[in-house]
SEVEX-110259 format. One record per residue (C-alpha): x, y, z. Coordinates in nm, 4 decimals. Example, Ala and Ser with C-alpha at 12.3 -4.5 7.8 and 13.67 -1.06 7.14 Angstrom:
2
x / y / z
1.2300 / -0.4500 / 0.7800
1.3670 / -0.1060 / 0.7140
//
This chain:
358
x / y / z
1.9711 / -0.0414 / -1.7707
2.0573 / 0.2450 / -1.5172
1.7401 / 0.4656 / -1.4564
1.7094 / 0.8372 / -1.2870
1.4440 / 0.8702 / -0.9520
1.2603 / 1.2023 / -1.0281
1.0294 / 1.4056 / -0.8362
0.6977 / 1.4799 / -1.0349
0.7178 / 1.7933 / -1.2632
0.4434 / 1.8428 / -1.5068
0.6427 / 1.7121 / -1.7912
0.6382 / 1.3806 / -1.6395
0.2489 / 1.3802 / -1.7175
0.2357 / 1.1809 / -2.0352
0.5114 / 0.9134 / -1.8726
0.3249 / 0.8597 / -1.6166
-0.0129 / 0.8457 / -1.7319
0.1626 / 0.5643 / -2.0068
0.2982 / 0.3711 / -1.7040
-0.0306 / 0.3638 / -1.4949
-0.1843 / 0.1649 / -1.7703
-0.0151 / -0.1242 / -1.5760
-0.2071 / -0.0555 / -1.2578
-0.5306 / 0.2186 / -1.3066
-0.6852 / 0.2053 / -1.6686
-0.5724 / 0.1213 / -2.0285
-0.6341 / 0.4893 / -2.1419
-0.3618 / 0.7404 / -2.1064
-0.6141 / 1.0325 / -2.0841
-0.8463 / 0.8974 / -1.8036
-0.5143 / 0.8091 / -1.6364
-0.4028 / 1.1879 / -1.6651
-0.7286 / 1.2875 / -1.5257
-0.7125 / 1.0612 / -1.2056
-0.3860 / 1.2267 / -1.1267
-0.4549 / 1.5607 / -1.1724
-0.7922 / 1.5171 / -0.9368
-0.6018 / 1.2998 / -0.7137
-0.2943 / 1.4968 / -0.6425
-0.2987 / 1.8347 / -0.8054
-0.6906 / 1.8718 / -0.6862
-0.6535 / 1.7547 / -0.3451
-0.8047 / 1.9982 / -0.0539
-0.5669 / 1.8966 / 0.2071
-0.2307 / 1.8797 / -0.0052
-0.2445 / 2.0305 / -0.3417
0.0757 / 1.9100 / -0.4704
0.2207 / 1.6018 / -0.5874
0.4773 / 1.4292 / -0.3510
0.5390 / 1.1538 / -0.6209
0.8612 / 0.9851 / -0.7009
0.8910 / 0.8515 / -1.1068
1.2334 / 0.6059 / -1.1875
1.2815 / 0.6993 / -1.5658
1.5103 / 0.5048 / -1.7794
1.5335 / 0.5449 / -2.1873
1.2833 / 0.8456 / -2.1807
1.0260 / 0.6185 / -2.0025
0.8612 / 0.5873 / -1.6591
0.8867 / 0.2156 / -1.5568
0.8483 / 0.2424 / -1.1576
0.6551 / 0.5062 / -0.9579
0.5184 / 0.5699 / -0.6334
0.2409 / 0.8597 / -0.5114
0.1858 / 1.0479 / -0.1858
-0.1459 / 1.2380 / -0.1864
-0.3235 / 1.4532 / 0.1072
-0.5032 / 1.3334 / 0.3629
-0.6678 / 1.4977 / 0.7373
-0.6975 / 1.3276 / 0.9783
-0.8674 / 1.4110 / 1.3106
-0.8557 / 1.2570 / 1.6803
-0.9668 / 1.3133 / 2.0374
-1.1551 / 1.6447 / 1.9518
-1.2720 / 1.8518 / 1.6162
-0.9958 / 2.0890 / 1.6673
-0.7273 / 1.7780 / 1.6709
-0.6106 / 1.8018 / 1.2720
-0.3192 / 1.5890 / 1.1544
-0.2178 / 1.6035 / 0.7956
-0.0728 / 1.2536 / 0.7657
-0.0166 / 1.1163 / 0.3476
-0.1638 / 0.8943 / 0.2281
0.0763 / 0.6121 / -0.0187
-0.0612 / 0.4506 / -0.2866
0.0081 / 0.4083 / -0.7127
0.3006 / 0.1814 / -0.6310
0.3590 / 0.0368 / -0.9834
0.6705 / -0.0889 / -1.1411
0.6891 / -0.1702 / -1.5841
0.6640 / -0.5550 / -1.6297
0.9927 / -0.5290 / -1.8120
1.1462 / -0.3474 / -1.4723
1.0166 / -0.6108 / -1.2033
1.3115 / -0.7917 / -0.9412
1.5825 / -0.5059 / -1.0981
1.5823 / -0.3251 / -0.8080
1.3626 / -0.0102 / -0.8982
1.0701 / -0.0753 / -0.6987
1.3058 / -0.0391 / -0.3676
1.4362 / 0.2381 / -0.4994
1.1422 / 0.4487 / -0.6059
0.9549 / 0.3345 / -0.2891
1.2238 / 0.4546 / -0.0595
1.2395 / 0.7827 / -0.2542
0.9096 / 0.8603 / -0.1951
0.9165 / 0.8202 / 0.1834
1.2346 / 0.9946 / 0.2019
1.0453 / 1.3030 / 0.0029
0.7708 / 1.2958 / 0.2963
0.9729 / 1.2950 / 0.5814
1.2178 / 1.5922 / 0.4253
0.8590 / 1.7834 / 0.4108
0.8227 / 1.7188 / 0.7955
0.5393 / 1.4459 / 0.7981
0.5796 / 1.2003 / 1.0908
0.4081 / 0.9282 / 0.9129
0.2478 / 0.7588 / 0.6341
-0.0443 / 0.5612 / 0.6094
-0.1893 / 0.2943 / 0.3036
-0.5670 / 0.2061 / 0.3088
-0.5096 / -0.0478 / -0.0385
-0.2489 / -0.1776 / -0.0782
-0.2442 / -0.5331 / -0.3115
-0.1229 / -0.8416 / -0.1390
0.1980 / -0.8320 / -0.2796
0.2711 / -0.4330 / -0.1759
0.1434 / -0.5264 / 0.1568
0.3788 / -0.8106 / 0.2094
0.6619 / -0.6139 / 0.0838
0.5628 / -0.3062 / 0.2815
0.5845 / -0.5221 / 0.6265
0.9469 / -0.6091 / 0.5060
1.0341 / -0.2118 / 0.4360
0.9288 / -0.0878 / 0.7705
0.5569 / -0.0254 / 0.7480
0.3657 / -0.2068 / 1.0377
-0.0116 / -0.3435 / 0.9667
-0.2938 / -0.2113 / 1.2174
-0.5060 / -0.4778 / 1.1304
-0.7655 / -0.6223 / 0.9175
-1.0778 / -0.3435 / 0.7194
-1.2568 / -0.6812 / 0.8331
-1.4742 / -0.7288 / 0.4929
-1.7946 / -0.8781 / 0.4698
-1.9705 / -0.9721 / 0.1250
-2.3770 / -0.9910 / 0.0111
-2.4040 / -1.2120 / -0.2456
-2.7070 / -1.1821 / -0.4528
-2.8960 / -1.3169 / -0.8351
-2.6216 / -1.3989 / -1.0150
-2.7575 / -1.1555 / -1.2905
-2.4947 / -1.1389 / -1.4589
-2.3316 / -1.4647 / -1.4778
-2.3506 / -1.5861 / -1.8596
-2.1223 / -1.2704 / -1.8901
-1.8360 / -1.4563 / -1.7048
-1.8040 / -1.6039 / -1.9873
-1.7925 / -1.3602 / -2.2462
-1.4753 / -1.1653 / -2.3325
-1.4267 / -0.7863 / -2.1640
-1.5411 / -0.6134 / -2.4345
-1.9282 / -0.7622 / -2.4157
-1.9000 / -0.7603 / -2.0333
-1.8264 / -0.3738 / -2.1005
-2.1113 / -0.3620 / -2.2938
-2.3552 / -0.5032 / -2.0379
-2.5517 / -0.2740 / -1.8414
-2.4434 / -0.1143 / -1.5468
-2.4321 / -0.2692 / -1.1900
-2.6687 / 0.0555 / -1.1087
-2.9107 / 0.0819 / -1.3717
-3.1694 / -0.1193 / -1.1348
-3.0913 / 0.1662 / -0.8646
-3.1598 / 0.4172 / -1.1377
-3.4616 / 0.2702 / -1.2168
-3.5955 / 0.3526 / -0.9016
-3.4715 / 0.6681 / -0.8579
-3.7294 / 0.7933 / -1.1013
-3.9953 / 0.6531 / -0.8564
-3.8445 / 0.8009 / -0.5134
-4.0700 / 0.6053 / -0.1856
-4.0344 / 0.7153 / 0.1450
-3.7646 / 0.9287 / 0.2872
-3.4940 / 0.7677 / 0.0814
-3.4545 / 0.9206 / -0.2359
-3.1189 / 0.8129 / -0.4865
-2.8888 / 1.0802 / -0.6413
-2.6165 / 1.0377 / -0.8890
-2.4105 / 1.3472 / -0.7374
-2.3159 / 1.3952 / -0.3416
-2.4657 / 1.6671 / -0.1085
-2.1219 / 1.7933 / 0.0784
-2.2404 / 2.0764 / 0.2787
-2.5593 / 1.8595 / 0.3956
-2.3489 / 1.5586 / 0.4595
-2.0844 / 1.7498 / 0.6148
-2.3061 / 1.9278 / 0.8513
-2.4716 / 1.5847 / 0.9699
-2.0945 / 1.3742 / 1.0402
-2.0609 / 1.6959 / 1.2587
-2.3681 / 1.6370 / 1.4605
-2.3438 / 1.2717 / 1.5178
-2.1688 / 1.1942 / 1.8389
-1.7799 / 1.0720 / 1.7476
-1.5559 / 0.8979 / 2.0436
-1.2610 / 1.0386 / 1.9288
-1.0437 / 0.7598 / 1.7588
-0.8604 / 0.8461 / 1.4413
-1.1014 / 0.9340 / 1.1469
-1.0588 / 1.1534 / 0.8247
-1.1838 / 1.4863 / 0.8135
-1.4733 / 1.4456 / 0.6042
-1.6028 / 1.8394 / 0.5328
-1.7809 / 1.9532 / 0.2596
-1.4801 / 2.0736 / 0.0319
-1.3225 / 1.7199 / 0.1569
-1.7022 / 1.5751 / 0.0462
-1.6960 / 1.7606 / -0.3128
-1.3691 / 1.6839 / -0.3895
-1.3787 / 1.3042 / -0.2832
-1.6865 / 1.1635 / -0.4758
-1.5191 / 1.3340 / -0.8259
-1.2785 / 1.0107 / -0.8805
-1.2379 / 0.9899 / -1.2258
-1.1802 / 0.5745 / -1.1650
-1.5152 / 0.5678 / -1.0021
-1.9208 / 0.5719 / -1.0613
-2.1080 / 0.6546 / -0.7377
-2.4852 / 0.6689 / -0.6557
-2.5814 / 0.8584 / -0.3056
-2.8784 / 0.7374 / -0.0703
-3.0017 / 0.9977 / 0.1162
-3.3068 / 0.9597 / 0.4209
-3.4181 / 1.3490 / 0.4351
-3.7498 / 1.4192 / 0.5954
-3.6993 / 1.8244 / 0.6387
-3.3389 / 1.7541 / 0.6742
-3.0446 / 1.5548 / 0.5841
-3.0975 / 1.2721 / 0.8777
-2.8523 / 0.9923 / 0.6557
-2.6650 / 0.8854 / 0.3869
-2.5054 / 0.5228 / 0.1887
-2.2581 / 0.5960 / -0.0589
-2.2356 / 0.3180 / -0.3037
-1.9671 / 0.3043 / -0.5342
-1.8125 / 0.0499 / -0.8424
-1.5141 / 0.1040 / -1.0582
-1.5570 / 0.1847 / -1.4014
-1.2440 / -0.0016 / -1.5301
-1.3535 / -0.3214 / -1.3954
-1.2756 / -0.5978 / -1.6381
-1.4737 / -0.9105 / -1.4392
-1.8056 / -0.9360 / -1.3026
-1.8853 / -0.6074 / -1.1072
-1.9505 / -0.5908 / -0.6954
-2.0798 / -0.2748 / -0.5296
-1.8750 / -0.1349 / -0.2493
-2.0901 / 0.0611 / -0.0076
-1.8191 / 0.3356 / 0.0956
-1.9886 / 0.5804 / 0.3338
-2.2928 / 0.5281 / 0.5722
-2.3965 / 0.7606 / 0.7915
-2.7083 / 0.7788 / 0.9940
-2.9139 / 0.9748 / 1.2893
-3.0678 / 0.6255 / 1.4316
-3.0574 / 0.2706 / 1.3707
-3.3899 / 0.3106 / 1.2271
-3.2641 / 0.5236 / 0.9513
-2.9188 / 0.3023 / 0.9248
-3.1868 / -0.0137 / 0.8344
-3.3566 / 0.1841 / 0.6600
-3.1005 / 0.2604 / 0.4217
-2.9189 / -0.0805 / 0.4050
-3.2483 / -0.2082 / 0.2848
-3.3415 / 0.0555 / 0.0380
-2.9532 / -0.0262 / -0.1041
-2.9998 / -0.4144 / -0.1292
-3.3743 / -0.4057 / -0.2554
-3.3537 / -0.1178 / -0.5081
-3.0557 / -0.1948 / -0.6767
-3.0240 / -0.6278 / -0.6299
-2.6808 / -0.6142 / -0.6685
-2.5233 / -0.9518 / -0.7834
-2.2477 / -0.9298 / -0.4857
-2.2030 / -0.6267 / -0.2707
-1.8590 / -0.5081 / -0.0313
-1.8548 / -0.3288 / 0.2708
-1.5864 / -0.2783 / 0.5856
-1.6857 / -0.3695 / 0.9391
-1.3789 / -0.2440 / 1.1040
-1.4666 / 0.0110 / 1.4226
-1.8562 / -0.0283 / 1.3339
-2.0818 / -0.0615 / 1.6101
-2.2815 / -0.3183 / 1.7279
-2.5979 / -0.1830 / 1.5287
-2.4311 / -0.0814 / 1.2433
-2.2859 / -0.4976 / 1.2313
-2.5970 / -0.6045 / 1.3057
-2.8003 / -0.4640 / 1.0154
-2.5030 / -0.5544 / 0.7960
-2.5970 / -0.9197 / 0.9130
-2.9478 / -0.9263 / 0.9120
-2.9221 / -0.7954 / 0.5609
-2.7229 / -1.0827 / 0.4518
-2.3624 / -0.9578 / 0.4600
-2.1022 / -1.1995 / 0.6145
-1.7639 / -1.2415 / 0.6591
-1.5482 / -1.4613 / 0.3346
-1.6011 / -1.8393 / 0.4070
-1.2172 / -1.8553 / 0.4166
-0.9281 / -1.6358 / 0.4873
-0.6408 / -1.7027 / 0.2851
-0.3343 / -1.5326 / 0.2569
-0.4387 / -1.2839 / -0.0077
-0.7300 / -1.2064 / 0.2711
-0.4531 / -1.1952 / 0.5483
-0.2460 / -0.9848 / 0.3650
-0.4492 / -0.6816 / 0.3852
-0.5262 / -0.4166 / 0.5909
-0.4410 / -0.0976 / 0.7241
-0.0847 / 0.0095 / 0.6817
0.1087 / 0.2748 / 0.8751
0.4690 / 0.3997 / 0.8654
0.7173 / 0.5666 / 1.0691
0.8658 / 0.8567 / 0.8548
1.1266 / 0.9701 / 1.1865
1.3813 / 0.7790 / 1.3379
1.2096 / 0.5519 / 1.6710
1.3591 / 0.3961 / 1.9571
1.2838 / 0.0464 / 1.9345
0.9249 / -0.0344 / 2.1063
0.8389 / 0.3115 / 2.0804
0.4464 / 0.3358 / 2.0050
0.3568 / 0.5061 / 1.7245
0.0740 / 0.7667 / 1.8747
-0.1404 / 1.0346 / 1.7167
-0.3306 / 1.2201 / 2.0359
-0.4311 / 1.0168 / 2.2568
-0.4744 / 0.6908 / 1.9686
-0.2507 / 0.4312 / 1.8597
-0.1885 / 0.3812 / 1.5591
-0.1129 / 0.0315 / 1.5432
-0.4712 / -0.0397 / 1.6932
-0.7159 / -0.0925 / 1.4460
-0.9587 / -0.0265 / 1.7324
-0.8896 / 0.3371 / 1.7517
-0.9322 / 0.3909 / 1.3957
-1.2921 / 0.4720 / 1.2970
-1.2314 / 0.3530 / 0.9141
-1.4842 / 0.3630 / 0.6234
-1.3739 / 0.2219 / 0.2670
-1.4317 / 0.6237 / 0.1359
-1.1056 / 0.7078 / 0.2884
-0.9232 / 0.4478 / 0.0932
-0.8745 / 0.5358 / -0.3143
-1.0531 / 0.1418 / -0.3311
-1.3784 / 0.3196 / -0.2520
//
């Protein structure tokens, strides 16, 4: 069946949202309202670089390229660089030769409006793979580590989705004790962006490659329709740290906690808020990256019982951060934003928030 690669246009919207059932939620509505926030809301890039293969009057392949800034050596150093993700193809449409198609279509879009390069912070084991035989290059590993905790919730394994739906949320410890705040760490269901901002800017930064996390960035970010979040914030007079936890409300097994953001004045404050996390809510399993933290911050990770995955097997290996060339390069050319490379994880200060996993 011959199919037609579009570029989005608003009358795509219910095609789409129907193909995404394959890859973000089972609801068409929820779906629409994840792409609206994630493309058409966007702070950096307000408009949806998104290429849709329809065939028969339905979407069966697509692929999404949403804003993201970037800074490096200094504040002033801004690089929009986009960000590709939603690569999903119809079951019925898989080895036909659509997904190369749509995939190059997209890239080709970013690169006609000038970009120099793409990036992918979640890519699925099988993109990933595929991706390294397209021309994307892997930076290296997010370099995961796990807590795993009372298995709470483990009779529910073996229940169907519906009653694990039904079971309470991974948070509603943490929410417990948010009615009974102790200390200087106090737990929010709704971010802080202009105090949050205004602390990442006074913390001392090295220079490698990080998102530009400001308060519109902030306000926008932690409104993911996919998501539930729940902010821990250490403020004695003043915003002096935050953990931003985060799990994903379509999750059909038992549920882990990702801790997506952490930032904090001191390492005092840094345990402090680790510990506050792990005791509050006893998660059953909790997620966090390592990748370009400092000796501290992997240090109170450890202490509080986080550790690498006993094994690494391929679907471990084969994930990571992605980047891609969007201009034509003379062979063993590095790829260089500033004074970074790009194809060093080390000069990428990463945190799971900048990834649409988190």
């Amino acid at each position: 069946m011959s199919c037609e690669i579009l570029a989005y246009s608003t009358e795509l919207d219910p095609l789409i949202a129907r193909l995404q059932t394959h890859l973000w939620s089972n609801d068409p509505a929820l779906n629409r309202r994840y792409f609206r926030w994630k493309y058409l809301e966007n702070p950096v890039l307000p408009e949806a670089l998104v290429s849709v293969a329809v065939a028969a009057g339905r979407a069966v392949a697509m692929r999404g390229m949403s804003g993201a800034l970037w800074q490096v050596d200094d504040a002033a150093g801004h690089h929009l660089i986009p960000y590709a993700d939603d690569f999903v193809v119809d079951p019925e449409h898989r080895n036909s030769g659509v997904a190369s198609r749509v995939m190059h279509a997209s890239l080709d879009a970013a690169a006609r409006r000038g970009f120099a390069f793409a990036v992918n912070l979640s890519a699925s084991p099988i993109t990933f793979v595929n991706s390294l035989a397209n021309g994307w290059r892997s930076a290296g590993s997010f370099r995961p580590v796990w807590r795993d905790g009372a298995p709470a919730s483990g009779p529910l394994r073996r229940l169907g989705p519906i009653v694990r739906r039904l079971a309470p949320s991974p948070f509603a410890r943490l929410d417990r004790a948010a009615r009974a705040p102790t200390g200087a760490v106090t737990v929010a269901r709704e971010p802080r962006p202009e105090a949050m901002a205004a602390l990442i800017e006074r913390l001392p930064w090295d220079g490698r490659i990080r998102m530009v996390r400001d308060a519109r960035y902030l306000g926008w970010r932690f409104r993911n329709p996919l998501h539930e979040y729940r902010f821990l914030y250490w403020d004695e007079g003043r915003l002096d740290g935050f953990l931003v936890l985060q799990r994903y409300r379509t999750q059909r097994i038992d549920p882990w906690v990702n801790i997506v953001d952490l930032e904090a004045a001191d390492d005092r404050i840094l345990a402090g808020l680790l510990s506050a996390a792990v005791t509050l809510g006893e998660f059953p399993r909790m997620h966090a990256w390592t990748v370009g933290a400092d000796a501290a911050r992997q240090d109170a990770l450890r202490e509080h019982g986080f550790a690498p995955p006993a094994a690494e097997g391929v679907r471990a290996r084969s994930r990571g951060l992605l980047v891609r060339s969007l201009r034509a390069t003379p062979t063993g050319d590095r790829w260089r934003l500033g004074g970074r490379d790009l194809l060093r994880i080390d000069d990428w200060d990463l945190r799971l928030a900048y990834s649409m996993a988190g």
